[in-house]
N, CA, C and O atoms as CSV, one atom per row, in Angstrom:
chain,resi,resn,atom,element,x,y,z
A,1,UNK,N,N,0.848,-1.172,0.000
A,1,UNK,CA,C,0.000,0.000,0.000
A,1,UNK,C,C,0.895,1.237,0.000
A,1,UNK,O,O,1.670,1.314,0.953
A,2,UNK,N,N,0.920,2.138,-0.831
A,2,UNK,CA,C,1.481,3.685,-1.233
A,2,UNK,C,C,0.507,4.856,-0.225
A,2,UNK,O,O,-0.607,4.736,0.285
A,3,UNK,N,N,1.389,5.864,-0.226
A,3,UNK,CA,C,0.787,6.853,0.900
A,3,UNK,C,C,-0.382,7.459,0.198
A,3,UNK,O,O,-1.000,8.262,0.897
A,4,UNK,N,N,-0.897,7.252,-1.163
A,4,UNK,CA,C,-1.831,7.831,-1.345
A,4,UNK,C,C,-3.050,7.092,-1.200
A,4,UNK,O,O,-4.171,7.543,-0.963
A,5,UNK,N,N,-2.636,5.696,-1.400
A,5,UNK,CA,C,-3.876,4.048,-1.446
A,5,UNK,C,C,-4.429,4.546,0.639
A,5,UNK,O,O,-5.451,4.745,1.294
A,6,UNK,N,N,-3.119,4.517,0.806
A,6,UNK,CA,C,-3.761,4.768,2.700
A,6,UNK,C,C,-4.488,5.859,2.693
A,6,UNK,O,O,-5.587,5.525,3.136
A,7,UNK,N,N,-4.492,6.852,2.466
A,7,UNK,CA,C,-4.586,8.607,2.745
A,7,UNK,C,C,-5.853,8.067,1.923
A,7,UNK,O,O,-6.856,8.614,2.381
A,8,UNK,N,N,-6.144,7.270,0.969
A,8,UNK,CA,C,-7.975,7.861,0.453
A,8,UNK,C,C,-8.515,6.826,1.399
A,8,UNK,O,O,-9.646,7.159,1.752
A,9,UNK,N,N,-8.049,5.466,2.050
A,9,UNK,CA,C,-9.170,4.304,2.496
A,9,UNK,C,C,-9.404,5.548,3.871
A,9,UNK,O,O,-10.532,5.893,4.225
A,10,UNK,N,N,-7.973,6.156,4.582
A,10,UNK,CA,C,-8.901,6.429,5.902
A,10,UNK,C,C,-9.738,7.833,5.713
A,10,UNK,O,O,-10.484,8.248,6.600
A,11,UNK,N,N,-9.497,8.665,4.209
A,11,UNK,CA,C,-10.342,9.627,4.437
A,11,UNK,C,C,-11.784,8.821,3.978
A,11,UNK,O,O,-12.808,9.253,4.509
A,12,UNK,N,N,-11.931,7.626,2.985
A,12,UNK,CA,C,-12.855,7.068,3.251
A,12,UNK,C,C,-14.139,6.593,4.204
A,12,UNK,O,O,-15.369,6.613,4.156
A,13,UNK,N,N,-12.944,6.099,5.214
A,13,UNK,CA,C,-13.534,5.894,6.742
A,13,UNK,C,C,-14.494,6.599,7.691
A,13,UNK,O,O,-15.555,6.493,8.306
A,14,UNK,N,N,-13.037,7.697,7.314
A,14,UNK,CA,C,-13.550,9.259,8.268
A,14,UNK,C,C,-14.989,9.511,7.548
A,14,UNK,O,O,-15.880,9.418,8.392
A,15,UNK,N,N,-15.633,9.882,5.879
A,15,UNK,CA,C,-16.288,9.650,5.609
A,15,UNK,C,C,-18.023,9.380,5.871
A,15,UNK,O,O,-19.040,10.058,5.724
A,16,UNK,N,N,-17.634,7.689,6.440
A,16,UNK,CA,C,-17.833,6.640,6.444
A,16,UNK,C,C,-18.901,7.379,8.023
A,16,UNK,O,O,-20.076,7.580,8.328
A,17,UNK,N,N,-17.625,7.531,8.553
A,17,UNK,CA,C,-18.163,7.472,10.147
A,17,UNK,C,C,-18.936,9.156,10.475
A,17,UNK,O,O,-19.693,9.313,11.433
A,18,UNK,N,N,-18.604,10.222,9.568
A,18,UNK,CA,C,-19.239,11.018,9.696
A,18,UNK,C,C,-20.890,11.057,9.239
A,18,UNK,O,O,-21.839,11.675,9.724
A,19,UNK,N,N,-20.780,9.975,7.915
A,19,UNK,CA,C,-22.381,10.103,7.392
A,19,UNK,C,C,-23.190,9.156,8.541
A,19,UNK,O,O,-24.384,9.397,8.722
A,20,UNK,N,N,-22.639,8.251,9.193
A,20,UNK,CA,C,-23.127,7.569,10.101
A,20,UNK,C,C,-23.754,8.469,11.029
A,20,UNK,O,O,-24.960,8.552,11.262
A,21,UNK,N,N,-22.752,9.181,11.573
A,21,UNK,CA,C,-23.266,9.829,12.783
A,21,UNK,C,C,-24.476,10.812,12.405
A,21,UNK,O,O,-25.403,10.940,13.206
A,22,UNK,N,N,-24.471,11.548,11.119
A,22,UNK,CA,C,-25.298,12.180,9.941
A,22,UNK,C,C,-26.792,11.618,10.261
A,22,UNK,O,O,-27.775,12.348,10.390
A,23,UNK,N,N,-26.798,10.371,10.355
A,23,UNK,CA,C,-27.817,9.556,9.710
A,23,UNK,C,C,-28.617,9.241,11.642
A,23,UNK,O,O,-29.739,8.757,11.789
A,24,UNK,N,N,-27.935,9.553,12.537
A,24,UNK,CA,C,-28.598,9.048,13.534
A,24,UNK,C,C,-29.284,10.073,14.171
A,24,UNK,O,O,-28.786,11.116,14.595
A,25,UNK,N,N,-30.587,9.694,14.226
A,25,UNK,CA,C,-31.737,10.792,14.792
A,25,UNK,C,C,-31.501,11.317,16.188
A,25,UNK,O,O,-31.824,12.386,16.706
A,26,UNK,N,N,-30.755,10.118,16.717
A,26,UNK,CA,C,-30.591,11.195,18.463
A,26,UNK,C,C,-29.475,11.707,18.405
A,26,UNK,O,O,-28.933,11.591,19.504
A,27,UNK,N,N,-28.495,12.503,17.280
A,27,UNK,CA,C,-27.881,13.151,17.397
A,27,UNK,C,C,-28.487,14.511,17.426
A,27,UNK,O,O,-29.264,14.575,16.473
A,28,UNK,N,N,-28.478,15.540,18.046
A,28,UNK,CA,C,-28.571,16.531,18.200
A,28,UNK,C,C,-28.634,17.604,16.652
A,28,UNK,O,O,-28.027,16.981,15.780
A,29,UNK,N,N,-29.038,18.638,16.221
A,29,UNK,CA,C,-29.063,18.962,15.421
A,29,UNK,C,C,-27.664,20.182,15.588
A,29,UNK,O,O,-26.843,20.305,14.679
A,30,UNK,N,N,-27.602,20.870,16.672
A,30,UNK,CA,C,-26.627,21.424,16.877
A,30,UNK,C,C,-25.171,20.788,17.305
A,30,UNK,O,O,-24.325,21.529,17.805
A,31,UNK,N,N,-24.940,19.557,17.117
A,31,UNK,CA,C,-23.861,18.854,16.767
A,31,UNK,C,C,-23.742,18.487,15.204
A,31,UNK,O,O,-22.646,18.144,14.762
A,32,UNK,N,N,-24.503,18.536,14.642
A,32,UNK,CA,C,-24.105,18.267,13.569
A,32,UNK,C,C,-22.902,18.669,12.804
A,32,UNK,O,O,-22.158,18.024,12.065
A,33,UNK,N,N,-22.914,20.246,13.283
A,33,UNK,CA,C,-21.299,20.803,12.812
A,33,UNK,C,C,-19.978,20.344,12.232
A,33,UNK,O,O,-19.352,20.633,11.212
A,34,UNK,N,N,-19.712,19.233,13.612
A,34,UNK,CA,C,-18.838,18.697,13.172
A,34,UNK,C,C,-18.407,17.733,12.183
A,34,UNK,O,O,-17.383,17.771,11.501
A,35,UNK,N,N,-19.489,16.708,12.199
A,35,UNK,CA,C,-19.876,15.980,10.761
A,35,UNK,C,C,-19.772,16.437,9.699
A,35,UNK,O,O,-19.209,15.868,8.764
A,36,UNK,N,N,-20.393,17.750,9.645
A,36,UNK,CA,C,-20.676,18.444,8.100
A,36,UNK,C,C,-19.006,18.812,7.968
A,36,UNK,O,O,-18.425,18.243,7.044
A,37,UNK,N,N,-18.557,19.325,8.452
A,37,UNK,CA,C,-16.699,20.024,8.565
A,37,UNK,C,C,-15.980,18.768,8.173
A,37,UNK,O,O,-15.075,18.752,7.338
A,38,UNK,N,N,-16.513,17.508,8.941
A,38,UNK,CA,C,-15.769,16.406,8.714
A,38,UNK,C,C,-15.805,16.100,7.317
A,38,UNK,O,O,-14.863,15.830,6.571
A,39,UNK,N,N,-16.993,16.178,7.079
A,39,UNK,CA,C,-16.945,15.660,4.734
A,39,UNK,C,C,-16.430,16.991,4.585
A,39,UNK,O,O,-15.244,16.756,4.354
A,40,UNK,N,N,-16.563,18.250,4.569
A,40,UNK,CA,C,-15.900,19.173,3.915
A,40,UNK,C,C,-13.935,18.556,3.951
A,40,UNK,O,O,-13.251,18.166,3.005
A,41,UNK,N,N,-13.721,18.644,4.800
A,41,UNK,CA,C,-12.473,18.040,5.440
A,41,UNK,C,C,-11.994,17.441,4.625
A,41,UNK,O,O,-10.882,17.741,4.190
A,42,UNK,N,N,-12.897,16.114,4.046
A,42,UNK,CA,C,-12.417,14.763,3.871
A,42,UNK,C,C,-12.629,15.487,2.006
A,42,UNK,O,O,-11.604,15.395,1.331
A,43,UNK,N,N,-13.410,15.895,1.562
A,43,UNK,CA,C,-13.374,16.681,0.037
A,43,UNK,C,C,-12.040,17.273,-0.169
A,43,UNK,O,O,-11.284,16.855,-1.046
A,44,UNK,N,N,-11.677,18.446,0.798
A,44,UNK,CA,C,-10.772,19.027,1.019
A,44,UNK,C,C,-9.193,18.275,0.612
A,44,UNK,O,O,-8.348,18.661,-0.195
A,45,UNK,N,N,-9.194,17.038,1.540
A,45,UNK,CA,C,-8.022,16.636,1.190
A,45,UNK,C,C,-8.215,15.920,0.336
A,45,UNK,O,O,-7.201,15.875,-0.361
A,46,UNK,N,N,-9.056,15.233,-0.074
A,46,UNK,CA,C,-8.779,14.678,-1.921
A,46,UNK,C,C,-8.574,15.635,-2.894
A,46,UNK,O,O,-7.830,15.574,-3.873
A,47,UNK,N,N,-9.358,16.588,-2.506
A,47,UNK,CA,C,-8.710,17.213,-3.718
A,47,UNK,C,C,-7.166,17.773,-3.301
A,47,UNK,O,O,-6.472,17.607,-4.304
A,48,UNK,N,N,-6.301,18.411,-2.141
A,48,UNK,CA,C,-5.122,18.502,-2.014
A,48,UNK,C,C,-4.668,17.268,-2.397
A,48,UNK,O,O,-4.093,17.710,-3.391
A,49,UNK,N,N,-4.432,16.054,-2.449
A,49,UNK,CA,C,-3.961,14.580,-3.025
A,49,UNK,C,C,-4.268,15.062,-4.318
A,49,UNK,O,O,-3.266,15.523,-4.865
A,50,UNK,N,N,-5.186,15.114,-4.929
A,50,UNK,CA,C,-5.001,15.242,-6.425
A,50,UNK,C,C,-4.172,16.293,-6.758
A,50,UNK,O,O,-3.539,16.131,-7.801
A,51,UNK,N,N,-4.001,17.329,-6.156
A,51,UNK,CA,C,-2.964,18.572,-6.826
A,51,UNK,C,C,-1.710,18.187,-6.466
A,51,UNK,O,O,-0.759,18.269,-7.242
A,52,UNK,N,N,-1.637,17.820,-5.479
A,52,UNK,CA,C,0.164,16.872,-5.407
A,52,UNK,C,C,0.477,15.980,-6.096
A,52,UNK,O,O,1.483,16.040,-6.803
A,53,UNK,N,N,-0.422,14.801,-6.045
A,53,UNK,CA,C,0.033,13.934,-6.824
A,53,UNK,C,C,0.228,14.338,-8.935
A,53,UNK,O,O,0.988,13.708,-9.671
A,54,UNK,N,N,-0.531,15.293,-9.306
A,54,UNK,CA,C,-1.064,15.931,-10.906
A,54,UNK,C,C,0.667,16.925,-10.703
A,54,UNK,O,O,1.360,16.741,-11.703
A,55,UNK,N,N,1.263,17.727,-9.784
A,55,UNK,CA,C,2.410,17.794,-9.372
A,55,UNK,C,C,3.628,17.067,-9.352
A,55,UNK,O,O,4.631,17.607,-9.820
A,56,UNK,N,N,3.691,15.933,-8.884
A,56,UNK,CA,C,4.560,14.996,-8.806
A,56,UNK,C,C,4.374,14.204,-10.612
A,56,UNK,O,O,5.305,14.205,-11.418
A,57,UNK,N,N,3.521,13.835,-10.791
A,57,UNK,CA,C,3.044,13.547,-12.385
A,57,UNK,C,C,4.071,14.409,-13.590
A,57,UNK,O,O,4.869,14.085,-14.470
A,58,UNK,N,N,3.483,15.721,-13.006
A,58,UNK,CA,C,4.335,16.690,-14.122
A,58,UNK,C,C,5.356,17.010,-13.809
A,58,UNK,O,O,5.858,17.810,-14.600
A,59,UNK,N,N,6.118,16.687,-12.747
A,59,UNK,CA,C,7.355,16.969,-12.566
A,59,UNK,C,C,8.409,15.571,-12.984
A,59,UNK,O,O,9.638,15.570,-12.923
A,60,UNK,N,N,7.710,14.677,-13.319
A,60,UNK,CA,C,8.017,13.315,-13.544
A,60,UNK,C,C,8.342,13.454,-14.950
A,60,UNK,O,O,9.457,13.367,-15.464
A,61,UNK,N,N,7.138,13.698,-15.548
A,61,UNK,CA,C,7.343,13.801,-16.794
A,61,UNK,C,C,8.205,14.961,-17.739
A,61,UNK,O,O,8.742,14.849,-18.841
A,62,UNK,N,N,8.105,15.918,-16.961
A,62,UNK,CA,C,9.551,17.018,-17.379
A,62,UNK,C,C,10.888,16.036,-17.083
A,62,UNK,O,O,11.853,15.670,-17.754
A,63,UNK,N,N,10.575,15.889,-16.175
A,63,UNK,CA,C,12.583,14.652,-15.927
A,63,UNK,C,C,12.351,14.354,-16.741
A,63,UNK,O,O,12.512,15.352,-17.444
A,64,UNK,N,N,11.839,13.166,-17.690
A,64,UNK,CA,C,12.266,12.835,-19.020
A,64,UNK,C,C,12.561,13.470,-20.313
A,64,UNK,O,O,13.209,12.904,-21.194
A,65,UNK,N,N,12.226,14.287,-20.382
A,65,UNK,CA,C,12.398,15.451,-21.322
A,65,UNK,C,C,13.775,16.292,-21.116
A,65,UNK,O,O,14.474,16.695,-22.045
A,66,UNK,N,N,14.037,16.481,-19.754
A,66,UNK,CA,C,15.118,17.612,-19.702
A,66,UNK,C,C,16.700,16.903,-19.699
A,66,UNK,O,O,16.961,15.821,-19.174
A,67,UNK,N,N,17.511,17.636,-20.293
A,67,UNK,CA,C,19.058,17.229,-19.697
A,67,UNK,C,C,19.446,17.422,-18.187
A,67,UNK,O,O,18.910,18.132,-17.336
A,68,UNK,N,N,20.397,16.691,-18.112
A,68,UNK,CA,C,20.507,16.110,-16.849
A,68,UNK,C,C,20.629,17.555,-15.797
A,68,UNK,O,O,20.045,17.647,-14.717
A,69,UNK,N,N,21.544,18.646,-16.410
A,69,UNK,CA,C,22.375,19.520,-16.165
A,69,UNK,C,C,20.724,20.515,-15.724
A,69,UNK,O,O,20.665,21.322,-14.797
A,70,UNK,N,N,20.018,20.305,-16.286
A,70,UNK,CA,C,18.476,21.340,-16.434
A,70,UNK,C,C,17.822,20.728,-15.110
A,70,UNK,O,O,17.513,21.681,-14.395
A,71,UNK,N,N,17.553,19.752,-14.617
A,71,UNK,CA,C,16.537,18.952,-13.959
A,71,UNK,C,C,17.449,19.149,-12.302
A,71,UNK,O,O,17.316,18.128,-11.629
A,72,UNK,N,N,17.943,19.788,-11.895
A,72,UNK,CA,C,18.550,20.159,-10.592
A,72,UNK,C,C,17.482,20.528,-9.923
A,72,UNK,O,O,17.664,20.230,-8.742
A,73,UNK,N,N,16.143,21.180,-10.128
A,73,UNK,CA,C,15.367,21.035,-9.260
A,73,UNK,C,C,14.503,20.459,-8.976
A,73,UNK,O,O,13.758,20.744,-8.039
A,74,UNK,N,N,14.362,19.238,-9.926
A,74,UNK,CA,C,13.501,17.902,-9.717
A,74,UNK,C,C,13.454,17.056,-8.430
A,74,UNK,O,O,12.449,16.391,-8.176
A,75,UNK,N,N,14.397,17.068,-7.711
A,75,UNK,CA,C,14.947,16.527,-6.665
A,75,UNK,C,C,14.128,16.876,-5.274
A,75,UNK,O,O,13.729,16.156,-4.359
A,76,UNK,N,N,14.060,18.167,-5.494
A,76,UNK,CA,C,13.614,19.221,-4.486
A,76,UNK,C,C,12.172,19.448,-4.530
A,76,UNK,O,O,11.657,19.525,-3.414
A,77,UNK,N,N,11.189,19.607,-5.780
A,77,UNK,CA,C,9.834,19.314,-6.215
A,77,UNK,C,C,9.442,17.896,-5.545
A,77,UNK,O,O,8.470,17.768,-4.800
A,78,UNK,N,N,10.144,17.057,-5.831
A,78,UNK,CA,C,9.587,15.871,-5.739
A,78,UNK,C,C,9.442,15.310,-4.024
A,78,UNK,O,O,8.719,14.534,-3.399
A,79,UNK,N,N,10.745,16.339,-3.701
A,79,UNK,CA,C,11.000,15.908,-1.645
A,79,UNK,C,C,9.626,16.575,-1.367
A,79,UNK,O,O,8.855,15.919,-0.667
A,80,UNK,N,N,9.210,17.791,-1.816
A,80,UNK,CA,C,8.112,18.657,-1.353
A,80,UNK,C,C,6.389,17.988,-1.480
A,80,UNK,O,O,5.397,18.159,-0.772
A,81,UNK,N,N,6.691,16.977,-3.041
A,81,UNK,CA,C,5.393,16.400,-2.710
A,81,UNK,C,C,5.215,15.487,-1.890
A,81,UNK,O,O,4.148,15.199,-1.347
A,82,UNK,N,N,6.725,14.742,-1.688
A,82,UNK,CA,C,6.842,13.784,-0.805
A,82,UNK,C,C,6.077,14.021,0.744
A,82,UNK,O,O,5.194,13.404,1.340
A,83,UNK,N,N,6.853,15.175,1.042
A,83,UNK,CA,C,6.144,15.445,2.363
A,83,UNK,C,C,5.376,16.063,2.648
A,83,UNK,O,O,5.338,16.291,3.857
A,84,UNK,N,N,4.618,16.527,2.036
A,84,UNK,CA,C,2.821,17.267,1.480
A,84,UNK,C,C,2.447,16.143,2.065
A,84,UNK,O,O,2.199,16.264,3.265
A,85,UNK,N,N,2.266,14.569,1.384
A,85,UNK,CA,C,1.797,13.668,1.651
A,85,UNK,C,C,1.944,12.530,2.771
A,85,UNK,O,O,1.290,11.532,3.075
A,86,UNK,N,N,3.017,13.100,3.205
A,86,UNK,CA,C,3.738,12.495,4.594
A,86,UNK,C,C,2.627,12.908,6.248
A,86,UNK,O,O,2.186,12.191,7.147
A,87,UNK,N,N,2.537,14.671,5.907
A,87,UNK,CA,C,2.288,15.378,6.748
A,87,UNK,C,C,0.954,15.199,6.531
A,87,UNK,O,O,0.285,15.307,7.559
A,88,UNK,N,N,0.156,14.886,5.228
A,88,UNK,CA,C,-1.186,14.493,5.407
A,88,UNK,C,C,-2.053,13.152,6.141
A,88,UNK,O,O,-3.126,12.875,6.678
A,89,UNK,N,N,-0.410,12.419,5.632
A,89,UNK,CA,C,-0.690,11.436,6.581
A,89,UNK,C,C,-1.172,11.495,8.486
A,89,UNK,O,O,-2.052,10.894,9.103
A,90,UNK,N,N,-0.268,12.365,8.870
A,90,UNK,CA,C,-0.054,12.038,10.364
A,90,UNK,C,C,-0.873,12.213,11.403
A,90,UNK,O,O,-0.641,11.879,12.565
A,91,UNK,N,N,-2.328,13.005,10.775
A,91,UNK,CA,C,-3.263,12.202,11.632
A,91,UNK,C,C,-3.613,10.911,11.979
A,91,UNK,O,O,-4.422,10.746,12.892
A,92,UNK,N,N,-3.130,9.965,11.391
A,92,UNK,CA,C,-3.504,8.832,10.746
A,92,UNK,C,C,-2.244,7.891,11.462
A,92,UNK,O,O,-2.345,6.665,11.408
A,93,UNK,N,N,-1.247,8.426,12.026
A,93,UNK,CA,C,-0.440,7.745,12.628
A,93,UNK,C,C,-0.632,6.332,13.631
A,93,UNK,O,O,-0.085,5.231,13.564
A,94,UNK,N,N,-1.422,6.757,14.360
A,94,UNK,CA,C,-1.419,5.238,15.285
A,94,UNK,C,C,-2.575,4.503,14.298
A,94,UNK,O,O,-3.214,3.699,14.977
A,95,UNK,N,N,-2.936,4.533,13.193
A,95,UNK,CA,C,-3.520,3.364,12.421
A,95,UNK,C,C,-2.289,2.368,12.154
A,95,UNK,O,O,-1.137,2.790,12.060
A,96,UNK,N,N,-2.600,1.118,12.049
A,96,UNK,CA,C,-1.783,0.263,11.817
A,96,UNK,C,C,-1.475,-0.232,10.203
A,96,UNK,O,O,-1.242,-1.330,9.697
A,97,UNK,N,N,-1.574,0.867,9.777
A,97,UNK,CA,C,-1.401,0.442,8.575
A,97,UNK,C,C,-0.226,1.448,8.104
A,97,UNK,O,O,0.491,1.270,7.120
A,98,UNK,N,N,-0.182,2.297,8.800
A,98,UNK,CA,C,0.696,3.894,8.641
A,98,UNK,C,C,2.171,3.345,8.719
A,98,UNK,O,O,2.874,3.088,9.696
A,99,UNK,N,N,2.383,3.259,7.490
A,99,UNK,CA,C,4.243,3.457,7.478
A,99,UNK,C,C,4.875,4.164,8.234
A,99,UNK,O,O,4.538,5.348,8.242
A,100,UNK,N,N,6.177,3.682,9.281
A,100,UNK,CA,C,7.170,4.443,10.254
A,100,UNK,C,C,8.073,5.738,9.250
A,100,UNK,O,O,8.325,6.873,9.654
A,101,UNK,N,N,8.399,5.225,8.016
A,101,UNK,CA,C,8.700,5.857,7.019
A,101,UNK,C,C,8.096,7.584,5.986
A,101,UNK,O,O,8.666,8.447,5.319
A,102,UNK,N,N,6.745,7.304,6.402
A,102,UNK,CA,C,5.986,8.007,5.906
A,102,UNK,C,C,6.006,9.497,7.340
A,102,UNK,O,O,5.833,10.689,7.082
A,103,UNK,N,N,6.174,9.112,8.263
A,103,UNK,CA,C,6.643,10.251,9.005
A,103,UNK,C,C,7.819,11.259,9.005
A,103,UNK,O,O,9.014,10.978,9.085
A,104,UNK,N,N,7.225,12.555,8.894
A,104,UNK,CA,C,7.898,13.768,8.790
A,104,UNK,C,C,9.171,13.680,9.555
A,104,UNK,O,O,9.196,13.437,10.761
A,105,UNK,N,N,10.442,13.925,8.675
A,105,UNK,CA,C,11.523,14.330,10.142
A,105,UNK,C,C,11.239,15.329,10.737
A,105,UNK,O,O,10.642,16.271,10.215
A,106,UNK,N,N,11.777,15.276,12.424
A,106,UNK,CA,C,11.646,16.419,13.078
A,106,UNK,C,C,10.958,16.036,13.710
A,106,UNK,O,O,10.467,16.743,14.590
């Protein structure tokens, strides 16, 4: 599993567990708040995953195109989407599925 396959099942989840709570009549109507924030949330970061990853894509595909001597900042693009997606992860840390790897240094 890749940090992006994890990052959609648990915004899935999150999802998952917000329409639940959505759906139950003895929740309060003035709690709802948080639910509704929670799918905004969970929209929110798919679409940040899609602009990193459509990022990492086109920065991929310029490396093949450029001479070697040109592509010096490919290196540095690519650390940045890296840890876009690292740091999106780390709510998500004590899931057991969360790579030790996928955590931010520092």
């Amino acid at each position: 599993m890749d940090i992006v396959e994890f990052l959609t099942a648990r915004i899935k989840e999150d999802e998952a567990a917000a329409l639940k709570l959505l759906g139950d009549p003895t929740l309060a109507v003035s709690g709802e708040w948080y639910e509704r924030r929670l799918l905004r949330e969970c929209e929110a970061k798919r679409q940040l995953i899609g602009i990193i990853e459509s990022a990492r894509q086109s920065v991929l595909a310029t490396l093949v195109s450029l001479e070697p001597a040109d592509a010096g900042w490919v290196p540095d693009v690519i650390e940045w989407t890296t840890l876009s997606l690292n740091t999106l992860a780390l709510p998500y840390a004590d899931h057991p599925e969360f790579q030790a790897r996928w955590r931010p240094p520092g």
